[in-house]
MIKELO-714428 format. One line per field, with one value per residue: residue number from 1; chain; residue in one letter; x, y, z of N, C-alpha, C, CB in turn. Coordinates in nm, 4 decimals. Last residue first. Glycine has a CB too. Layout:
BEGIN
bapa <- (NUM;...);
drense <- (A;...);
nugu <- (A;...);
n.xx <- (X;...);
n.yy <- (Y;...);
n.zz <- (Z;...);
ca.xx <- (X;...);
ca.yy <- (Y;...);
ca.zz <- (Z;...);
c.xx <- (X;...);
c.yy <- (Y;...);
c.zz <- (Z;...);
cb.xx <- (X;...);
cb.yy <- (Y;...);
cb.zz <- (Z;...);
***
This chain:
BEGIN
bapa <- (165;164;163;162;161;160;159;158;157;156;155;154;153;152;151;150;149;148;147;146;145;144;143;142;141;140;139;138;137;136;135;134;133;132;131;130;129;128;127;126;125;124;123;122;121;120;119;118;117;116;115;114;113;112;111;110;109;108;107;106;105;104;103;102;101;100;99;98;97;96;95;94;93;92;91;90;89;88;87;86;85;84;83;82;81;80;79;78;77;76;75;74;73;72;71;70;69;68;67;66;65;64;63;62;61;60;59;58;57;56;55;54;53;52;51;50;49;48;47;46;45;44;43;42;41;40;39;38;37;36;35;34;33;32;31;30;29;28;27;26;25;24;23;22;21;20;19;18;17;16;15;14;13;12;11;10;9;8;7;6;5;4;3;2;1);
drense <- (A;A;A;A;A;A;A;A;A;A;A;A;A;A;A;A;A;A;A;A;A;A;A;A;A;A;A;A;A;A;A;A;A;A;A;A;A;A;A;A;A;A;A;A;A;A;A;A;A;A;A;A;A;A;A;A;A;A;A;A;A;A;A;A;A;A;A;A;A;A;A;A;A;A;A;A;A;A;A;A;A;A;A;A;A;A;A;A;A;A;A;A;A;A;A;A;A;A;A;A;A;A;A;A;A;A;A;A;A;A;A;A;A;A;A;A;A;A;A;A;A;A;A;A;A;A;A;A;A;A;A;A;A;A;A;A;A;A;A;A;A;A;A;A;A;A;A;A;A;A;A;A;A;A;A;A;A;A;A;A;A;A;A;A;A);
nugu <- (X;X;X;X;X;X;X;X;X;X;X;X;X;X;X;X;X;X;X;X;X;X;X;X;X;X;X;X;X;X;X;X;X;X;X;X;X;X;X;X;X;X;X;X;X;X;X;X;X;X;X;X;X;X;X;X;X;X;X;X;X;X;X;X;X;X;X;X;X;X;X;X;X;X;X;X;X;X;X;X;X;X;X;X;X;X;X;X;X;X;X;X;X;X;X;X;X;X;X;X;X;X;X;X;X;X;X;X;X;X;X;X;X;X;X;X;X;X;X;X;X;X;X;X;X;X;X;X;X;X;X;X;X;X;X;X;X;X;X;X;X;X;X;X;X;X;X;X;X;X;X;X;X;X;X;X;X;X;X;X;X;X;X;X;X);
n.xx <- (7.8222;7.5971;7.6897;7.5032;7.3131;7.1355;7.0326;6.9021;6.9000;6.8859;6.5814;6.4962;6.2730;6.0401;6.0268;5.8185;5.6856;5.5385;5.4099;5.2744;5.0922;4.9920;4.9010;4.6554;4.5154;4.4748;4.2908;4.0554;3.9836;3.8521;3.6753;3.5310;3.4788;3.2896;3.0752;3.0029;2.9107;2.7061;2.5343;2.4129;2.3390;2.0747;1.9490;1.9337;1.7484;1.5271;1.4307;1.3688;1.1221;0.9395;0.9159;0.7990;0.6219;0.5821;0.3200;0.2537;-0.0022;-0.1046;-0.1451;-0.4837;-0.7400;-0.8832;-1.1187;-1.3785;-1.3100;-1.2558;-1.5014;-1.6375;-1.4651;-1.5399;-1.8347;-1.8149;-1.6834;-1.8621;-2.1109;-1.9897;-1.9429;-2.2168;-2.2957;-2.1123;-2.2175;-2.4936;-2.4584;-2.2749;-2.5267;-2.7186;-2.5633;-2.5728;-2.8535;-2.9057;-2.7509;-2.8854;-3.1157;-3.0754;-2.9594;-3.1952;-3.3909;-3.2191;-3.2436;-3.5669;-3.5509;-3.3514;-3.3488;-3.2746;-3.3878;-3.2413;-3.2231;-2.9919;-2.7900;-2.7396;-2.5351;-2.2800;-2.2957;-2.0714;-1.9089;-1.8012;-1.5541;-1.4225;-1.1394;-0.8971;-0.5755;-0.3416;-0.1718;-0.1801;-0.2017;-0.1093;-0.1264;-0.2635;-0.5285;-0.8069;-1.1351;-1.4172;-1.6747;-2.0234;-2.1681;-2.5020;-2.7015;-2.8562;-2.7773;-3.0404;-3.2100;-3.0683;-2.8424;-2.5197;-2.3958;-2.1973;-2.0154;-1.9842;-2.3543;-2.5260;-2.7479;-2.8206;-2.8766;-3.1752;-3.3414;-3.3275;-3.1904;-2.9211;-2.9023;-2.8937;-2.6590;-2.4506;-2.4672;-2.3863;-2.1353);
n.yy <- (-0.3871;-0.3711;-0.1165;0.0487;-0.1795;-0.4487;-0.6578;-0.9848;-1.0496;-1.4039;-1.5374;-1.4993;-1.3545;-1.4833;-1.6781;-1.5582;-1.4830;-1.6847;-1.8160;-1.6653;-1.6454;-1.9260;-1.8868;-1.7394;-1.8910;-2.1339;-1.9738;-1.9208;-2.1832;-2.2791;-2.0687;-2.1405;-2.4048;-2.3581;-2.2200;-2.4237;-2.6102;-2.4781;-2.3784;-2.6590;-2.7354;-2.6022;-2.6699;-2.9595;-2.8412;-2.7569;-2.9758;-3.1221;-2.9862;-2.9457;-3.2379;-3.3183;-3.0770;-3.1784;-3.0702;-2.9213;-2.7851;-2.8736;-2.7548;-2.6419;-2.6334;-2.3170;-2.1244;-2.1066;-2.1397;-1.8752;-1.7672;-1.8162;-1.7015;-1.4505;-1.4040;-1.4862;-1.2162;-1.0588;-1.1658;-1.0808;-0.8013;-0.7270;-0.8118;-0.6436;-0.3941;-0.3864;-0.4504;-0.2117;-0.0050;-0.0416;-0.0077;0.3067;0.3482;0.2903;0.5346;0.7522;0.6689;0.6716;0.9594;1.0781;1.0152;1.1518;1.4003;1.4447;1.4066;1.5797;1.8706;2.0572;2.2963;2.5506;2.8660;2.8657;2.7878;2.9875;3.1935;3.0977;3.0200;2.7933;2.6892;2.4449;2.4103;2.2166;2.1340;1.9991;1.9182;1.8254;1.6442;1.6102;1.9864;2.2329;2.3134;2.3949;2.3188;2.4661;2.5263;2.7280;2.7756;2.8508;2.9668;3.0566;3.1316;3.1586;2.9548;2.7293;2.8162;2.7415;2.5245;2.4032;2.0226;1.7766;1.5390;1.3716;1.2585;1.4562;1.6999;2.0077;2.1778;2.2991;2.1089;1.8942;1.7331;1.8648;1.9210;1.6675;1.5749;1.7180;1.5967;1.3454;1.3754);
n.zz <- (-2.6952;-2.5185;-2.5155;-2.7252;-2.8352;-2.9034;-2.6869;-2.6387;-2.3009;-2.2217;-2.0622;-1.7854;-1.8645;-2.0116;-1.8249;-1.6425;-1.8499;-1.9071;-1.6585;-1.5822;-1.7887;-1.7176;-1.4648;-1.5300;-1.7191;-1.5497;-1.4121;-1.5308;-1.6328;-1.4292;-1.3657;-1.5483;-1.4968;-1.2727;-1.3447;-1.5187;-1.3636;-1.2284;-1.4067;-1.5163;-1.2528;-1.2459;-1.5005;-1.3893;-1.1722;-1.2998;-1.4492;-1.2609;-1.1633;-1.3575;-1.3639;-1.1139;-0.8994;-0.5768;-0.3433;-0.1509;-0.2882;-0.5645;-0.9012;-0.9462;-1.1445;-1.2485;-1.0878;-0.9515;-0.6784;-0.6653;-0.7304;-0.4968;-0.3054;-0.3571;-0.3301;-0.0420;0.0268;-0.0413;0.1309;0.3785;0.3526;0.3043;0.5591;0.7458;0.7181;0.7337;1.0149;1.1258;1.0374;1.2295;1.4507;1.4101;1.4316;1.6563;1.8081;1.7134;1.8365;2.0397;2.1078;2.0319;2.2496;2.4422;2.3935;2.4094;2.6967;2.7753;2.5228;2.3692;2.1081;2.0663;2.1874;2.3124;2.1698;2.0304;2.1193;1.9987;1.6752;1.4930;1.1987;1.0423;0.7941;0.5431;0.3429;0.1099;-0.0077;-0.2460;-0.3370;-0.6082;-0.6501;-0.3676;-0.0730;0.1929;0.2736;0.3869;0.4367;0.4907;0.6925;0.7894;1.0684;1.2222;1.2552;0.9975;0.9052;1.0019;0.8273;0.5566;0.6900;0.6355;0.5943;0.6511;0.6250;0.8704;0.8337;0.6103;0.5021;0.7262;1.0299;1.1286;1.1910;1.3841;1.2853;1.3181;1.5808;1.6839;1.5624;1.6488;1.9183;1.8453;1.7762);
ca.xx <- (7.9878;7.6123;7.6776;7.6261;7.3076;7.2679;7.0330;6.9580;6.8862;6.9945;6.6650;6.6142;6.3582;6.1306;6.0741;5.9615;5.7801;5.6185;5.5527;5.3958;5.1234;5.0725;4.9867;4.7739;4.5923;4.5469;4.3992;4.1211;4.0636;4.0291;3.8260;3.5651;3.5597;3.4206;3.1680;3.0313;3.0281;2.8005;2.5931;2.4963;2.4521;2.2128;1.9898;1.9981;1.8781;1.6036;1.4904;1.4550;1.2356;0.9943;0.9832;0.9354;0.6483;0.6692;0.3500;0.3170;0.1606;-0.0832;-0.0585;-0.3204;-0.6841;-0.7941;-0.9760;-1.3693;-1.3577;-1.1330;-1.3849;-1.7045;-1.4570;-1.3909;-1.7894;-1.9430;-1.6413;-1.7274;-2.1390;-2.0492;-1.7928;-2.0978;-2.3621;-2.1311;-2.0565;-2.4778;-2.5244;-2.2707;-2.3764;-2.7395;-2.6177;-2.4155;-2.7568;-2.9980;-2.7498;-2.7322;-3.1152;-3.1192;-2.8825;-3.1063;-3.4038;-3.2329;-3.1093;-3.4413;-3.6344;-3.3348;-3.4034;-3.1699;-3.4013;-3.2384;-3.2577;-3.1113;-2.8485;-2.8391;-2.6745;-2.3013;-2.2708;-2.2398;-1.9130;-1.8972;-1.5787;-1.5206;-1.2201;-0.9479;-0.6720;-0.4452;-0.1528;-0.2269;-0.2088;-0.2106;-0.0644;-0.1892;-0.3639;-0.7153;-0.9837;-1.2989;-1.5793;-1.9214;-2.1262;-2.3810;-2.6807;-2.9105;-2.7201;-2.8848;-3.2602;-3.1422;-2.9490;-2.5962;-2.4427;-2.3010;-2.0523;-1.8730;-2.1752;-2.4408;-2.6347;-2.8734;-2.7751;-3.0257;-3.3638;-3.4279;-3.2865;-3.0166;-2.9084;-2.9394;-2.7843;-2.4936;-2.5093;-2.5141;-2.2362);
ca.yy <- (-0.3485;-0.4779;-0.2056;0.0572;-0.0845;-0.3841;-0.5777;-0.9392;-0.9591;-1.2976;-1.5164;-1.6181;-1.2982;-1.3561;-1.7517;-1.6550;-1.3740;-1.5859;-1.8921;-1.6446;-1.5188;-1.9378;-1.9905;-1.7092;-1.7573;-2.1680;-2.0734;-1.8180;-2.1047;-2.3097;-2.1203;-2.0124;-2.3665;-2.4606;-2.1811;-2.2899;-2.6341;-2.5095;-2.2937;-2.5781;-2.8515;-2.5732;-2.5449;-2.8826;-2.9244;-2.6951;-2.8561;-3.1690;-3.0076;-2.8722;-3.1597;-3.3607;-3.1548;-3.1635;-3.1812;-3.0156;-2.6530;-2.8590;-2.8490;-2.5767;-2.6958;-2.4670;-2.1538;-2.1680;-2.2124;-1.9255;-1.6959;-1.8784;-1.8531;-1.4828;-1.4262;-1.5574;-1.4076;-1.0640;-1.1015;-1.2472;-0.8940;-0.7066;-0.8474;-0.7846;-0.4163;-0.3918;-0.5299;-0.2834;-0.0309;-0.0935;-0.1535;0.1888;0.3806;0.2140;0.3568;0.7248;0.7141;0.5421;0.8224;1.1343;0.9555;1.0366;1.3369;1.4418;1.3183;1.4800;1.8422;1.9372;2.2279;2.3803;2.8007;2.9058;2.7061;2.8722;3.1940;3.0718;3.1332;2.8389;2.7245;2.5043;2.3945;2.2995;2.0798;2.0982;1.8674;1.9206;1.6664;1.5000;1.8134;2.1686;2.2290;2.4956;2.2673;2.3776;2.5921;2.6227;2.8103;2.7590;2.9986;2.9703;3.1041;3.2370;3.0664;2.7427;2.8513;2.8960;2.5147;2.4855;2.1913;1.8633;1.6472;1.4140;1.2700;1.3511;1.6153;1.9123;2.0799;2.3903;2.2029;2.0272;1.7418;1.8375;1.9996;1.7281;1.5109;1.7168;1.7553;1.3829;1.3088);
ca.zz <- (-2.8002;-2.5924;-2.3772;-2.7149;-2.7989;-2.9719;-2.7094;-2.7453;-2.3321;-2.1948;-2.1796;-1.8200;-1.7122;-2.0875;-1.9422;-1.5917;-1.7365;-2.0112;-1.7447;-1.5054;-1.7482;-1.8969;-1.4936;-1.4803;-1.7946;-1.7007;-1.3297;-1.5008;-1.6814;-1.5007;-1.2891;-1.5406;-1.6034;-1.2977;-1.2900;-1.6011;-1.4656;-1.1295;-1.3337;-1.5786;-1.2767;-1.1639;-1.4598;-1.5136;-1.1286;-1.2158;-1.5280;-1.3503;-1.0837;-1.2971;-1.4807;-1.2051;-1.0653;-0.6354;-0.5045;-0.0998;-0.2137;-0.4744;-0.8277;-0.9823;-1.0318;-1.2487;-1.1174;-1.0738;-0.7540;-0.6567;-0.8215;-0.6333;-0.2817;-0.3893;-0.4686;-0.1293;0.0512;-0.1019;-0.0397;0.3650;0.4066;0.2109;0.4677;0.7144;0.6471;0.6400;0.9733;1.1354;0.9198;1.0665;1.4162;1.3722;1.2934;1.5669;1.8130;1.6452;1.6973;2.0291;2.1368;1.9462;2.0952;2.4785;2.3724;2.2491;2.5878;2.7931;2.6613;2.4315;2.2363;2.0253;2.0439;2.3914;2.2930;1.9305;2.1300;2.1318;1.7622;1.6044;1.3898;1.0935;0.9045;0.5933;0.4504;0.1913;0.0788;-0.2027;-0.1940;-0.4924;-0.6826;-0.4921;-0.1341;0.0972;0.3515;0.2695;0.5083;0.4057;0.6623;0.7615;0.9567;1.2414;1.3892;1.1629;0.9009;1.0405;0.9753;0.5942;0.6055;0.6953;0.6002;0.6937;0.5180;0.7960;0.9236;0.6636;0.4756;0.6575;0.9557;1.1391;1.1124;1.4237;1.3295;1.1909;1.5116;1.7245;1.5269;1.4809;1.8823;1.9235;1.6958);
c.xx <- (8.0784;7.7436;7.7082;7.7036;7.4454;7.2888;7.1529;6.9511;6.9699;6.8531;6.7572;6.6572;6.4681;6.3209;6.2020;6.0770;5.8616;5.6679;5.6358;5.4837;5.2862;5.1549;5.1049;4.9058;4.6745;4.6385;4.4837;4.2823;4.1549;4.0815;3.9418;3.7110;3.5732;3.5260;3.3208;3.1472;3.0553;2.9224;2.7082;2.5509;2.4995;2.3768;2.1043;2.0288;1.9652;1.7485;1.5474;1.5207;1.4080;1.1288;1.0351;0.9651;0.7702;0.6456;0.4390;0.4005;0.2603;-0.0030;-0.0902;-0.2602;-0.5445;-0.7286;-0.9444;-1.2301;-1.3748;-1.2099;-1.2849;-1.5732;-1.5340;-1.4239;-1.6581;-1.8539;-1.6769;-1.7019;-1.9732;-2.0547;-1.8527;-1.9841;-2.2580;-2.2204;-2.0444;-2.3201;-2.4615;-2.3003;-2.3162;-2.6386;-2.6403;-2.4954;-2.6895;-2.8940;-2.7833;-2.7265;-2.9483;-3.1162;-2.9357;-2.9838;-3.2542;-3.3021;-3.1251;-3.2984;-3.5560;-3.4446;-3.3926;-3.2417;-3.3367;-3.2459;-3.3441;-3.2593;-2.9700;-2.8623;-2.7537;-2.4554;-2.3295;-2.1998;-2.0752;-1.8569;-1.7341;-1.5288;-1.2927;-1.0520;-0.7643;-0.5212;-0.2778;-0.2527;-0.2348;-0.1686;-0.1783;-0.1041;-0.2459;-0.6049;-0.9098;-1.1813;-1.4561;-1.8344;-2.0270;-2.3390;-2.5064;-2.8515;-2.7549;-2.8204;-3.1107;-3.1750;-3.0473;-2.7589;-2.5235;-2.3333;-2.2028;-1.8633;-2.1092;-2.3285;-2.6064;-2.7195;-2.8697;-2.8890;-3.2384;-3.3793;-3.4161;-3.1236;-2.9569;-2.9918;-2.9023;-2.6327;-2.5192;-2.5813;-2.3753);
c.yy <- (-0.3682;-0.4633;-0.3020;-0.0154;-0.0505;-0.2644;-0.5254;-0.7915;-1.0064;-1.2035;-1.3891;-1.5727;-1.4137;-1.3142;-1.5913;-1.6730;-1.4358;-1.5008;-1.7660;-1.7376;-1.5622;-1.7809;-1.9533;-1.7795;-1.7224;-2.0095;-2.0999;-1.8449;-1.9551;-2.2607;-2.1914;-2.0330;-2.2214;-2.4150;-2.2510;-2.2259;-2.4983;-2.5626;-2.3634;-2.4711;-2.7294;-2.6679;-2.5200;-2.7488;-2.9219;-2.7305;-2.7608;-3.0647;-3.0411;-2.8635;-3.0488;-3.2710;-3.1802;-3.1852;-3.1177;-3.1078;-2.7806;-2.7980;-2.8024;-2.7328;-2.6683;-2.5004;-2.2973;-2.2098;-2.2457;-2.1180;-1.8475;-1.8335;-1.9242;-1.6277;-1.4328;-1.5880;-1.4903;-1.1796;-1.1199;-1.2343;-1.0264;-0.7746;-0.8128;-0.8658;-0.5838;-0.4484;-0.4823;-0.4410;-0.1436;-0.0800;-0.1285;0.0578;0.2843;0.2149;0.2350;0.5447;0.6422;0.5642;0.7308;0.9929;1.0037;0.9384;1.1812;1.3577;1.3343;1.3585;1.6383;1.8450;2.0535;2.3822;2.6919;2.8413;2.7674;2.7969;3.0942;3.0529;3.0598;2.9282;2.7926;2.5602;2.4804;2.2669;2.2254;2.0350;1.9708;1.8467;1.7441;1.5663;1.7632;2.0110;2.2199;2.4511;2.3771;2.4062;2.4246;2.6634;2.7102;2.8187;2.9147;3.0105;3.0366;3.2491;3.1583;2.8837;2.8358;2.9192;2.6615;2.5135;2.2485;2.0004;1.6992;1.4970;1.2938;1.3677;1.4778;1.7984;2.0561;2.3456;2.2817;2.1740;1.8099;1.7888;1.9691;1.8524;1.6314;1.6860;1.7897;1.5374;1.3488);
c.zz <- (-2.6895;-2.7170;-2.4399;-2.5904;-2.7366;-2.9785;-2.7855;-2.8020;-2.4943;-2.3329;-2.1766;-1.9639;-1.7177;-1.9504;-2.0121;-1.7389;-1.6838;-1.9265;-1.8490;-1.6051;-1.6825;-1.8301;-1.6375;-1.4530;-1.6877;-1.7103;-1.4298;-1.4227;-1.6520;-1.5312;-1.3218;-1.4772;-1.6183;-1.3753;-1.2682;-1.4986;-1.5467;-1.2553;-1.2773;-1.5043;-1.3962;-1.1504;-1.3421;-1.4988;-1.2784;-1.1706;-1.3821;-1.4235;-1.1740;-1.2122;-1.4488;-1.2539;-1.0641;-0.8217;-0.5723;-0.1977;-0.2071;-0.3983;-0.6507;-0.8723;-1.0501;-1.1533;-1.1382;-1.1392;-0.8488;-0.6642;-0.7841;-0.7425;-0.4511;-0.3819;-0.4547;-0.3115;-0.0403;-0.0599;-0.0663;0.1979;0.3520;0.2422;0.3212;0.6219;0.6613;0.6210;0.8664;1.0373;0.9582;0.9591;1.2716;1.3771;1.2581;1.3816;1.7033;1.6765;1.6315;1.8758;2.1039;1.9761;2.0221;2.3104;2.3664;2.2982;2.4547;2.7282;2.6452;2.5486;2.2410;2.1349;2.0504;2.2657;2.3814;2.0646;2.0708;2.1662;1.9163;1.7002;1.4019;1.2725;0.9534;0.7205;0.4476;0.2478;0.1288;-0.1018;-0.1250;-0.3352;-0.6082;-0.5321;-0.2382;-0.0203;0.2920;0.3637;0.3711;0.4286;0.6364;0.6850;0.9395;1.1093;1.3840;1.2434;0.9598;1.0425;0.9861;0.7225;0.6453;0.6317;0.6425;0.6484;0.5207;0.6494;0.8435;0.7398;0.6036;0.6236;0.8459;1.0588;1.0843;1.3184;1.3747;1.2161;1.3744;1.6639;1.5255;1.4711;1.7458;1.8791;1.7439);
cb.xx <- (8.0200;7.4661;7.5438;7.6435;7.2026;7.2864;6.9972;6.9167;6.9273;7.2330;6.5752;6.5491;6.2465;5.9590;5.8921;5.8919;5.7154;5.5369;5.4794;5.3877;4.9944;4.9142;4.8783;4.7446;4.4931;4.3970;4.3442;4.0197;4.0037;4.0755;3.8074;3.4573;3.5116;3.3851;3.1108;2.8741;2.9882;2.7346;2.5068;2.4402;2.3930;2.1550;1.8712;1.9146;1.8329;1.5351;1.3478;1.3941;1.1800;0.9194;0.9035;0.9369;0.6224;0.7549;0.2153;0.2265;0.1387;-0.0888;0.1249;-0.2692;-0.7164;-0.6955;-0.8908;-1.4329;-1.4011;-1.0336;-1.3078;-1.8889;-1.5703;-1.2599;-1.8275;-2.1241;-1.7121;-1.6226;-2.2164;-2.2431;-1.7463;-2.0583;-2.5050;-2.1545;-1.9005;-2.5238;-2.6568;-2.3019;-2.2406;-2.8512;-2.7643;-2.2506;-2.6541;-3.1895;-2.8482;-2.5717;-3.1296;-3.2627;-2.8518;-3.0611;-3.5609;-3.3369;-3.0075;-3.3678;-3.8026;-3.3164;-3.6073;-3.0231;-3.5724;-3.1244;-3.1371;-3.0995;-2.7298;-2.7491;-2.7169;-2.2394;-2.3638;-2.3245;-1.7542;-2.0188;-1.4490;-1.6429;-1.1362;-0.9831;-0.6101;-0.5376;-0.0185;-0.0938;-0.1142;-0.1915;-0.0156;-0.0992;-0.3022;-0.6939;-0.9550;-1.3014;-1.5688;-1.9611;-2.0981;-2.3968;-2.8166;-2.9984;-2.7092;-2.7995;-3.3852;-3.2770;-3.0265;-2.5115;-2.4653;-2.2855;-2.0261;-1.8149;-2.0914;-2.4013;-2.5013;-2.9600;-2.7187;-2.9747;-3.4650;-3.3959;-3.2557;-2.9729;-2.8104;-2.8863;-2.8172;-2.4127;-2.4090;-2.4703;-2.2184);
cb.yy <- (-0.1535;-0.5011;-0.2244;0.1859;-0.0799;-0.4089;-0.5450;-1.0159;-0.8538;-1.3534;-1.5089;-1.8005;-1.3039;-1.1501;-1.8119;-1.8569;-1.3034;-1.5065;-2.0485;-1.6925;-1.4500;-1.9119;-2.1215;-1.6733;-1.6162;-2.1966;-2.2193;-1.7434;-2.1013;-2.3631;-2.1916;-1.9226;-2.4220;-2.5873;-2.1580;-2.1759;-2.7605;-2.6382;-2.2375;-2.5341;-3.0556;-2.5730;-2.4867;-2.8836;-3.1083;-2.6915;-2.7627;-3.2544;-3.1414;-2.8552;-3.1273;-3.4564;-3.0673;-3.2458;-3.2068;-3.0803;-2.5461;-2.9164;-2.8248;-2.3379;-2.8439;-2.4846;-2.1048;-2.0846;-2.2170;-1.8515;-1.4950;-1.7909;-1.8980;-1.4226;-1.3256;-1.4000;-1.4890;-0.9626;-0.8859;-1.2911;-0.9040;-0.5748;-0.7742;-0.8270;-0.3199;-0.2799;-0.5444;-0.2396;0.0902;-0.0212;-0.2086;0.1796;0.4853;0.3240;0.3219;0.8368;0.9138;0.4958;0.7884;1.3193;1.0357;1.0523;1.3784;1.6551;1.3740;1.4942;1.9328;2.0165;2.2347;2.2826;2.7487;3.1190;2.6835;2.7561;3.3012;3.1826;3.2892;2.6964;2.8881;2.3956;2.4319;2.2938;2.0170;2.2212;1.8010;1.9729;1.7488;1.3759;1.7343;2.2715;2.1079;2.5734;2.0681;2.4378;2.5680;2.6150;2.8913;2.6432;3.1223;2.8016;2.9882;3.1926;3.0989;2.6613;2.7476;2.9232;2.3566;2.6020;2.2474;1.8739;1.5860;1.3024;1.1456;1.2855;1.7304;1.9918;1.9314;2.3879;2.2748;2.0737;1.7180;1.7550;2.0460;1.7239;1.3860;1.5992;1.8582;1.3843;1.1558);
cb.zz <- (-2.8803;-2.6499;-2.2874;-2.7205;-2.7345;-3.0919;-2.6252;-2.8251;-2.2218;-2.2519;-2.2986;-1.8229;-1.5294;-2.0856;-2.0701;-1.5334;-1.6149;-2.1273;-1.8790;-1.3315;-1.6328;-2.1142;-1.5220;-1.3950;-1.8468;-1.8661;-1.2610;-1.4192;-1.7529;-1.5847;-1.2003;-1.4574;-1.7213;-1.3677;-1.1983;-1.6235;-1.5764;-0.9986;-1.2422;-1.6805;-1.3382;-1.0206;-1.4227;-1.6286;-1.0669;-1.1246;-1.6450;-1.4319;-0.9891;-1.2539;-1.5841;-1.3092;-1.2116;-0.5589;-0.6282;-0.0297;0.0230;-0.4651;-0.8877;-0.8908;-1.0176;-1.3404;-1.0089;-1.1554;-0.7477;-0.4874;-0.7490;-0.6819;-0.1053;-0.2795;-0.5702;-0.1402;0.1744;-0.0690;-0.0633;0.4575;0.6151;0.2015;0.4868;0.8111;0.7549;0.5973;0.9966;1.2100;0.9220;1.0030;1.5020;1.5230;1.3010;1.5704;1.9105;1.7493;1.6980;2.1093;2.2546;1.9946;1.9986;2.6287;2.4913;2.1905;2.5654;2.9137;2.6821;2.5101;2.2672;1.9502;1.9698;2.4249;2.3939;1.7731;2.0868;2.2096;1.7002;1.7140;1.4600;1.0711;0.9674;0.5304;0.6044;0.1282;0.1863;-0.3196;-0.1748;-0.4769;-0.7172;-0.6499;-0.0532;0.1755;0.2872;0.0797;0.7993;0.2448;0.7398;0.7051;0.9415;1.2743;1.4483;1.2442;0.8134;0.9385;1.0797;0.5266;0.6327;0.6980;0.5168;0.8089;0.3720;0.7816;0.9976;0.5756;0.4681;0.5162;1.0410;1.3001;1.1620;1.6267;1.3618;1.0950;1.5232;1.7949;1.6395;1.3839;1.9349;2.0923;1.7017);
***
């Protein structure tokens, strides 16, 4: 962060953390270069990179008065995102609590509705006699099943096939 600064500062960066460029004194000294992932659609991703030739340190001057604004600089920065991301965190509160204010009063977490309830317990008094009678019946057809097999397995055979002569 320092050495970005440092460098836009004195002419060589222009832009912002995380989308810096080279600026006519820069390319003097440095060259940026795009690199991608190798994936198109969603997936695409590319980036730039900057490099500096070795020689720009004879260049920029670093001398401990700059670094020393260049740290009260970046300092002064994050306090003021700081400040700002709480001024937007207090701003979104502000308007969910006026949003969830205006909403109708909804039943409480603790308040049972009757009706609600009543129709639930109908609802499960019909499941529980449906299943009932599934079972009878499935208890009836195997019942009636073994009576006609018990019943066909006692009647003699009326076969008139040459046995039956």
């Amino acid at each position: 962060m320092e050495v970005n600064r440092l460098l836009k500062d004195q002419g060589f960066l222009y832009g912002e953390p995380g989308a810096y460029g080279l600026t006519s004194k820069g390319e003097e000294f440095g060259i940026q270069r795009s690199h991608d992932n190798g994936y198109g659609g969603y997936a695409a991703r590319s980036w730039e990179t900057t490099h500096f030739d070795p020689s720009i340190t004879d260049v920029i001057d670093a001398s401990p008065e700059k670094l020393a604004k260049v740290r009260s600089d970046i300092s002064a920065d994050k306090q003021a995102q700081r400040a700002a991301r709480k001024v937007a965190q207090a701003e979104g509160d502000a308007n969910f609590h006026a949003f969830e204010a205006k909403k109708p009063a909804a039943a409480t977490p603790g308040e049972i509705d009757p009706q609600k309830a009543l129709l639930l317990a109908a609802g499960a008094l019909a499941v529980g006699l449906t299943a009932k009678g599934v079972q009878k019946c499935v208890g009836w057809y195997k019942r009636h099943r073994a009576e006609k097999a018990e019943q066909a397995e006692s009647e003699p055979s009326d076969s008139t096939g040459p046995e039956g002569n």
